[in-house]
N, CA, C and O atoms as a Tinker XYZ file with bonds, in Angstrom:
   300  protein
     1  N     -4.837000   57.301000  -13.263000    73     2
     2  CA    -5.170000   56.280000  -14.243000    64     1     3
     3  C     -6.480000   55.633000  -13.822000    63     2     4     5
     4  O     -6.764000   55.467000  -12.636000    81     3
     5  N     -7.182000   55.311000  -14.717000    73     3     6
     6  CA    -8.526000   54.786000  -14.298000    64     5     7
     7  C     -8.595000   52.942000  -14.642000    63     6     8     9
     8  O     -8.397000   52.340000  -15.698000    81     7
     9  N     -8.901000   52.512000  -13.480000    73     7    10
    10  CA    -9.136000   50.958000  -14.122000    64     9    11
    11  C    -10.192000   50.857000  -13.766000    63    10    12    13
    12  O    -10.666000   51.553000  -12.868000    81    11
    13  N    -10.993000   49.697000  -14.575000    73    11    14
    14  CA   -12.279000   49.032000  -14.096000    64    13    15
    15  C    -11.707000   47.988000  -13.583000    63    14    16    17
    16  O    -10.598000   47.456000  -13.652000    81    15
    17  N    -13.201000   47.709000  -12.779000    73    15    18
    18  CA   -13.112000   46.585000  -11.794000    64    17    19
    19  C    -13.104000   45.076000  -12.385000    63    18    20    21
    20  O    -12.950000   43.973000  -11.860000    81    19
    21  N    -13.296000   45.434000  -13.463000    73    19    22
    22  CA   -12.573000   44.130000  -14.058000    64    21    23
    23  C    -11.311000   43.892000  -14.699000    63    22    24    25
    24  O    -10.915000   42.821000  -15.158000    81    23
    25  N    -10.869000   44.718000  -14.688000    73    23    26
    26  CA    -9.338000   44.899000  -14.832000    64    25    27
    27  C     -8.421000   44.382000  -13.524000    63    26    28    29
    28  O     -7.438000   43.646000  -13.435000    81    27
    29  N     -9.067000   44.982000  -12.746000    73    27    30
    30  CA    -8.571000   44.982000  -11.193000    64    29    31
    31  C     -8.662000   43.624000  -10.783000    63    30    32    33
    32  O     -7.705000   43.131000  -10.186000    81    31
    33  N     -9.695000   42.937000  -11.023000    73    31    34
    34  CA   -10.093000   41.667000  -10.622000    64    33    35
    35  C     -9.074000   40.266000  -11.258000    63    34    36    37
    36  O     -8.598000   39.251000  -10.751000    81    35
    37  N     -9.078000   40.952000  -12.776000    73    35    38
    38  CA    -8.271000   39.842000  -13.740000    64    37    39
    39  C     -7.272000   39.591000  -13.371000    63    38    40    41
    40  O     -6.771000   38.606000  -13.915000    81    39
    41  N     -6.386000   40.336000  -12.223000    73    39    42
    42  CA    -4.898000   40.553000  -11.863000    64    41    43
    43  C     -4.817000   39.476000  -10.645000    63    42    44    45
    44  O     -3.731000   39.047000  -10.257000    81    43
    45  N     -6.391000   38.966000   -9.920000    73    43    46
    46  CA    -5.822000   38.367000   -8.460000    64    45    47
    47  C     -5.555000   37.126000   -8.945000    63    46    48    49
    48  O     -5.991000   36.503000   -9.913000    81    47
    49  N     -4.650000   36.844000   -7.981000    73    47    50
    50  CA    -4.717000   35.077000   -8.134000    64    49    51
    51  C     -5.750000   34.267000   -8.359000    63    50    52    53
    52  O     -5.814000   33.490000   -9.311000    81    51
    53  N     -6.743000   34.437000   -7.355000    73    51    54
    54  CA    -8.075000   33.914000   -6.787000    64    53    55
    55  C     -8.878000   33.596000   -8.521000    63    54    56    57
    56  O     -9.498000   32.590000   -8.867000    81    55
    57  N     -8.562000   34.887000   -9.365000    73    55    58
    58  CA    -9.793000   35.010000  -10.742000    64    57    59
    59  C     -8.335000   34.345000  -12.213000    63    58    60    61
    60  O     -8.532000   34.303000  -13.428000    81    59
    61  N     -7.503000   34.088000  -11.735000    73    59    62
    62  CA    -6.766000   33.483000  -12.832000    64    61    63
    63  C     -7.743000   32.102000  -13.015000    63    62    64    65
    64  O     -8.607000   31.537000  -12.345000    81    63
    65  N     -6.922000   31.857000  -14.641000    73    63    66
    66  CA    -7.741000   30.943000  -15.374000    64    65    67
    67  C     -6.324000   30.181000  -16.191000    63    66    68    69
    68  O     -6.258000   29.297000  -17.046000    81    67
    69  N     -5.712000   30.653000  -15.772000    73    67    70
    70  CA    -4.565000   30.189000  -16.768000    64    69    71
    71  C     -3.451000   29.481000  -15.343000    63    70    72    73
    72  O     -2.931000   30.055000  -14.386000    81    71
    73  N     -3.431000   28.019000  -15.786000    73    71    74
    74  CA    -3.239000   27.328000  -14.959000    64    73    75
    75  C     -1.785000   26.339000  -15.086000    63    74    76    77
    76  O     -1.550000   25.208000  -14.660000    81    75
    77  N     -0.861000   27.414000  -15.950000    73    75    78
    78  CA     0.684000   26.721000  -16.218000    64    77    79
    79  C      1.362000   26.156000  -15.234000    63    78    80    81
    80  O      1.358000   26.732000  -14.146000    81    79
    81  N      2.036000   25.006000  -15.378000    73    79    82
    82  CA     2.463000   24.918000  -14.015000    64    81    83
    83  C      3.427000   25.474000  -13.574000    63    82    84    85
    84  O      4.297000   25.371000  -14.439000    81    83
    85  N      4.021000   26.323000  -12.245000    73    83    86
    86  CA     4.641000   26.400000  -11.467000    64    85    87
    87  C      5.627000   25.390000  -10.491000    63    86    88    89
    88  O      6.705000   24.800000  -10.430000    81    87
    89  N      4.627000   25.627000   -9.937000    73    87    90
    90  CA     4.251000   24.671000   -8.849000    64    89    91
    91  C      3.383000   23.274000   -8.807000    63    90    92    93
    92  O      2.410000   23.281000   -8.053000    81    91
    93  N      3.661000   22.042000   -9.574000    73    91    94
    94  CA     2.838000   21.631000   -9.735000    64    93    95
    95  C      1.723000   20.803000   -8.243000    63    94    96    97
    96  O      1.879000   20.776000   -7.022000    81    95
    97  N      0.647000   20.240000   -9.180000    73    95    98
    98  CA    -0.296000   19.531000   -8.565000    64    97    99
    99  C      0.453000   18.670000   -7.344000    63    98   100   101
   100  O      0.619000   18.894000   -6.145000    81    99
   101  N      0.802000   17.633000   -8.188000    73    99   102
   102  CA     1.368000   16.371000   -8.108000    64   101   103
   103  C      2.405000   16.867000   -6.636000    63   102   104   105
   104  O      2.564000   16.219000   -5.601000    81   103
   105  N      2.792000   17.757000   -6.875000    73   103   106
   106  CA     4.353000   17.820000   -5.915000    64   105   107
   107  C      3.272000   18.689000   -4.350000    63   106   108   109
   108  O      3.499000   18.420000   -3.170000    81   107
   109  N      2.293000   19.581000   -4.774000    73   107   110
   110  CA     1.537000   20.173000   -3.553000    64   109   111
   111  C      0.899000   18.702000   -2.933000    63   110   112   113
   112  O      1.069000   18.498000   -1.731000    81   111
   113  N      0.318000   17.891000   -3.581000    73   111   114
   114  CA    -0.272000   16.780000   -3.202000    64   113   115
   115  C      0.787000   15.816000   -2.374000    63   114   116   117
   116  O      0.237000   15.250000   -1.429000    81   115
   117  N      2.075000   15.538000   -2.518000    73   115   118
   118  CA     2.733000   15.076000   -1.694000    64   117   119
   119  C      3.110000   15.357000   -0.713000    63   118   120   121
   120  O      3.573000   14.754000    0.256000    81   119
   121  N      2.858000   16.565000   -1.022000    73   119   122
   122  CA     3.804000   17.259000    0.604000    64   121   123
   123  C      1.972000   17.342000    1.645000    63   122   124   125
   124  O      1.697000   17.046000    2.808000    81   123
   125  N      1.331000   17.748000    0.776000    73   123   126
   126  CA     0.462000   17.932000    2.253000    64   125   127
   127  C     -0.082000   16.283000    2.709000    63   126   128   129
   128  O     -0.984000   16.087000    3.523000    81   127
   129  N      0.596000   15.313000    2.072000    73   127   130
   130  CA     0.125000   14.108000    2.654000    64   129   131
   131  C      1.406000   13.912000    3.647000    63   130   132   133
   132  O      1.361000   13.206000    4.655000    81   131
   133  N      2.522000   14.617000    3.229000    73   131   134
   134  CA     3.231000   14.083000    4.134000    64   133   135
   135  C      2.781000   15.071000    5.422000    63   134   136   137
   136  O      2.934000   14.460000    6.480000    81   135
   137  N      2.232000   16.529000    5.623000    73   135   138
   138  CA     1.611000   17.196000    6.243000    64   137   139
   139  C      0.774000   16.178000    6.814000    63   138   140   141
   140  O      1.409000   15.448000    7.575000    81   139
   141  N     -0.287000   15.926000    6.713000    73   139   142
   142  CA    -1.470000   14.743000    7.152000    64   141   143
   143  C     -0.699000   13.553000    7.632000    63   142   144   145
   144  O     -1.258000   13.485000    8.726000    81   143
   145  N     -0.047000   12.799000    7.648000    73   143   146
   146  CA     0.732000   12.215000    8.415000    64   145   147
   147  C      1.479000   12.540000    9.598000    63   146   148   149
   148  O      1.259000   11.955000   10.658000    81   147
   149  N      2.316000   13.406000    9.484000    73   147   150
   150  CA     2.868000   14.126000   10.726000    64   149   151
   151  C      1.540000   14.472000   11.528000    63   150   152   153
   152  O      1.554000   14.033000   12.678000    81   151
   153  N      0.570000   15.063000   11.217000    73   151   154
   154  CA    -0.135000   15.354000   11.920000    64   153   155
   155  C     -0.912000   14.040000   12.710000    63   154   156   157
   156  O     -1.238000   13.859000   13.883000    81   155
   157  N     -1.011000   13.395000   11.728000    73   155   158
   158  CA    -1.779000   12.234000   13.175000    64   157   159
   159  C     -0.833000   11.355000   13.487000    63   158   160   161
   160  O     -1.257000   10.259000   13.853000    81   159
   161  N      0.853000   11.567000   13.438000    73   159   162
   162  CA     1.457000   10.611000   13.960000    64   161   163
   163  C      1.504000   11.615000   15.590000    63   162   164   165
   164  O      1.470000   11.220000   16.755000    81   163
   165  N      1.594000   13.023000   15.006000    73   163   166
   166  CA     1.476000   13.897000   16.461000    64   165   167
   167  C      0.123000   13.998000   17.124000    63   166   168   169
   168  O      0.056000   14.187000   18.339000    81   167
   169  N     -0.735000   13.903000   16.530000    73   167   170
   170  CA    -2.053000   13.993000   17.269000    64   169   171
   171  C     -2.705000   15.392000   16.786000    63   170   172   173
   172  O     -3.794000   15.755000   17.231000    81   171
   173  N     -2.114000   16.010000   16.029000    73   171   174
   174  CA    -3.089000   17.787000   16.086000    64   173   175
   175  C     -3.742000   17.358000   14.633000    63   174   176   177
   176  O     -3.196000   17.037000   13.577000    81   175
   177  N     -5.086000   17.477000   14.991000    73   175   178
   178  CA    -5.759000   17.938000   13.999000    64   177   179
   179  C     -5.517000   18.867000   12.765000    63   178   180   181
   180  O     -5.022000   19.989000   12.871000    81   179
   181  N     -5.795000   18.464000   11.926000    73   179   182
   182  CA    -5.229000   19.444000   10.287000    64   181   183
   183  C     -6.454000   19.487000    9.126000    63   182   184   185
   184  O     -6.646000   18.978000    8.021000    81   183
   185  N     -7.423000   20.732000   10.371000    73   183   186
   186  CA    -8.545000   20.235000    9.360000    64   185   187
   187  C     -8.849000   20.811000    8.372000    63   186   188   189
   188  O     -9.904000   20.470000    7.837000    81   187
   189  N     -7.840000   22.166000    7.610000    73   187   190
   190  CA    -7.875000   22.711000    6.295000    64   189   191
   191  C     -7.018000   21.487000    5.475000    63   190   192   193
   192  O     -7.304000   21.285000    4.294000    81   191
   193  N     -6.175000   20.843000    6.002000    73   191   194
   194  CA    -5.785000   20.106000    4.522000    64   193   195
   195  C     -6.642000   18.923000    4.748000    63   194   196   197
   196  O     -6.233000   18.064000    3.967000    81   195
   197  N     -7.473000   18.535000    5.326000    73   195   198
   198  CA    -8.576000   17.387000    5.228000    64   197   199
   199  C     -9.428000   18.158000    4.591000    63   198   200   201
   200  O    -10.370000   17.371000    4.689000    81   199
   201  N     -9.796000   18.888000    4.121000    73   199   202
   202  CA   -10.485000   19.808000    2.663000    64   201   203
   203  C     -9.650000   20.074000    1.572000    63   202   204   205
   204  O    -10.381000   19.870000    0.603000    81   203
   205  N     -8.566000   20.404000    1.165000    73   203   206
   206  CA    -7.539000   20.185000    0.015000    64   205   207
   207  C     -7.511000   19.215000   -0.654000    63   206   208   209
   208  O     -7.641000   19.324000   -1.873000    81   207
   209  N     -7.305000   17.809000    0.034000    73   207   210
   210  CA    -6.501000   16.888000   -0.290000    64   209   211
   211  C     -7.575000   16.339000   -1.231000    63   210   212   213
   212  O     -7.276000   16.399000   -2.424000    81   211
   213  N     -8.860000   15.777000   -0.904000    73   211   214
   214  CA    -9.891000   15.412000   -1.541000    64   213   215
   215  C    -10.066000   16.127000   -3.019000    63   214   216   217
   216  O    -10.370000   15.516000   -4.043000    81   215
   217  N     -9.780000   17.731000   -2.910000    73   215   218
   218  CA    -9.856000   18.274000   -4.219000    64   217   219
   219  C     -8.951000   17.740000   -5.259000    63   218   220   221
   220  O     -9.226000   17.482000   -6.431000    81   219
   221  N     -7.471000   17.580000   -4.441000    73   219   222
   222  CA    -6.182000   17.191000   -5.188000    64   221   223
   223  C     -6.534000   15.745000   -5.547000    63   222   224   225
   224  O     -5.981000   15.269000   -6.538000    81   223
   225  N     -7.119000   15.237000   -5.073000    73   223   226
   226  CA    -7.266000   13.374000   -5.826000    64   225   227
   227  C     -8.746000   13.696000   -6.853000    63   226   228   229
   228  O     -9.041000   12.701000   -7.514000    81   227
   229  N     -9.245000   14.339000   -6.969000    73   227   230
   230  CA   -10.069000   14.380000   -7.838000    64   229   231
   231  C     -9.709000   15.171000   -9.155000    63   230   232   233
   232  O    -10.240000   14.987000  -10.250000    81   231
   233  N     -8.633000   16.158000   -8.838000    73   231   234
   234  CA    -8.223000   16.278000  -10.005000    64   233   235
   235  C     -6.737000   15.636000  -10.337000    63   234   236   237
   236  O     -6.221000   16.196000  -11.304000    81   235
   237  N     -6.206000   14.946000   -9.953000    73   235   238
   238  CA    -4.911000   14.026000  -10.014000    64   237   239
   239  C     -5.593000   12.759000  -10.773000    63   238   240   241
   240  O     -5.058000   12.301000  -11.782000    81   239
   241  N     -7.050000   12.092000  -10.138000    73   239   242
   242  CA    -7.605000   11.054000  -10.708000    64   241   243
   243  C     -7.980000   11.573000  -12.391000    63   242   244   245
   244  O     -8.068000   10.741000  -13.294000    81   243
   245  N     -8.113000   12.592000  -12.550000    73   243   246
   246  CA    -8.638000   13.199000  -13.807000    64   245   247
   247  C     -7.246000   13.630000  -15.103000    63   246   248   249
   248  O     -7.214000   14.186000  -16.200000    81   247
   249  N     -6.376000   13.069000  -14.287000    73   247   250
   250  CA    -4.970000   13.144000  -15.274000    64   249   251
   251  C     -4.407000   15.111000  -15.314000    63   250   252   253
   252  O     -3.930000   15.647000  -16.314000    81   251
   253  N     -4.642000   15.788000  -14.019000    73   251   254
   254  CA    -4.322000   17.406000  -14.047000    64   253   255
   255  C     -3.662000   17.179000  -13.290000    63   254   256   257
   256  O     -4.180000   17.824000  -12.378000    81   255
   257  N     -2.262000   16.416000  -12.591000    73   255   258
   258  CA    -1.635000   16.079000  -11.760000    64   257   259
   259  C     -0.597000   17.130000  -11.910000    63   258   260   261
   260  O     -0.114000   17.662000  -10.910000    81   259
   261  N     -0.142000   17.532000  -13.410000    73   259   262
   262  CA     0.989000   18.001000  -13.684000    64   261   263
   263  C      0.289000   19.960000  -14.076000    63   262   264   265
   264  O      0.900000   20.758000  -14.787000    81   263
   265  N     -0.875000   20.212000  -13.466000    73   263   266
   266  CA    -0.763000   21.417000  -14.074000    64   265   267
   267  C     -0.914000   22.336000  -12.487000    63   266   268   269
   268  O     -1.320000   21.832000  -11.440000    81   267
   269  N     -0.454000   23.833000  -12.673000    73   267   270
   270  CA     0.050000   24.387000  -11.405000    64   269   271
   271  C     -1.158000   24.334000  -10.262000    63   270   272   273
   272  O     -2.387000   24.352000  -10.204000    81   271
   273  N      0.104000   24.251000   -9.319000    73   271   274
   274  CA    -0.977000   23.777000   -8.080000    64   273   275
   275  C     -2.388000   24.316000   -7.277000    63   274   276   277
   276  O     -3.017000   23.902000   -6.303000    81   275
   277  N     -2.595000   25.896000   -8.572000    73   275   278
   278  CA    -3.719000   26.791000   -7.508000    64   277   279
   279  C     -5.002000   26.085000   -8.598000    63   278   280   281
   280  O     -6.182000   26.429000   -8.528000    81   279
   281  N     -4.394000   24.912000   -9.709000    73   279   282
   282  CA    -5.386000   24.766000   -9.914000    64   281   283
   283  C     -6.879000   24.444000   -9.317000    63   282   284   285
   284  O     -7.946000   24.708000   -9.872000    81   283
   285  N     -6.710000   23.886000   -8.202000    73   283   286
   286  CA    -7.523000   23.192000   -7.298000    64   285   287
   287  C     -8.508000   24.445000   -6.893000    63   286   288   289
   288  O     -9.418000   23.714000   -6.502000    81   287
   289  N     -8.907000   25.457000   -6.734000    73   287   290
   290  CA    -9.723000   26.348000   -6.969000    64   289   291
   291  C    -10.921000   26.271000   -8.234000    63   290   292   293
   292  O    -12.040000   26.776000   -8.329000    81   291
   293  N    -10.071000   25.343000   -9.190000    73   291   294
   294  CA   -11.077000   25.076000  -10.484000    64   293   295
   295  C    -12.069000   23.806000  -10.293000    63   294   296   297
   296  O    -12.984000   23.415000  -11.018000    81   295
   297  N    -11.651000   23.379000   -9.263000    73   295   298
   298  CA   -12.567000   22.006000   -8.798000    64   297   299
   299  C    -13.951000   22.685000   -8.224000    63   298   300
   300  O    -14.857000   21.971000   -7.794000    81   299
């Protein structure tokens, strides 16, 4: 079977555009704060979700709280 590479591409997560929720925003955004807490009540550094979280309040401030959580790639 032959696909193009844009066929191939339309299928990853990474190139979705369609952003139903699942998983929402709102609920990924709580948990990695509660993540970020544990972490500096323990002391280890958590410096991929100190890059997340900023995305998630900018689109939570923008009223996309409730749409699925990979939206944050669209920021």
């Amino acid at each position: 079977m032959d696909y193009s590479l844009s066929d191939t591409l339309a299928d990853r997560p990474c190139c979705r555009t369609d952003f139903t929720p699942g998983f929402k925003l709102d609920l990924f955004w709580k948990d990695m704060n509660l993540v970020q807490q544990t972490g500096r009540k323990m002391g280890v550094p958590l410096m991929g979700s100190g890059g997340v979280v900023p995305l998630m309040d900018t689109l939570i401030a923008q009223g996309q709280g409730g749409r699925f959580s990979s939206g944050v790639g669209a920021v």
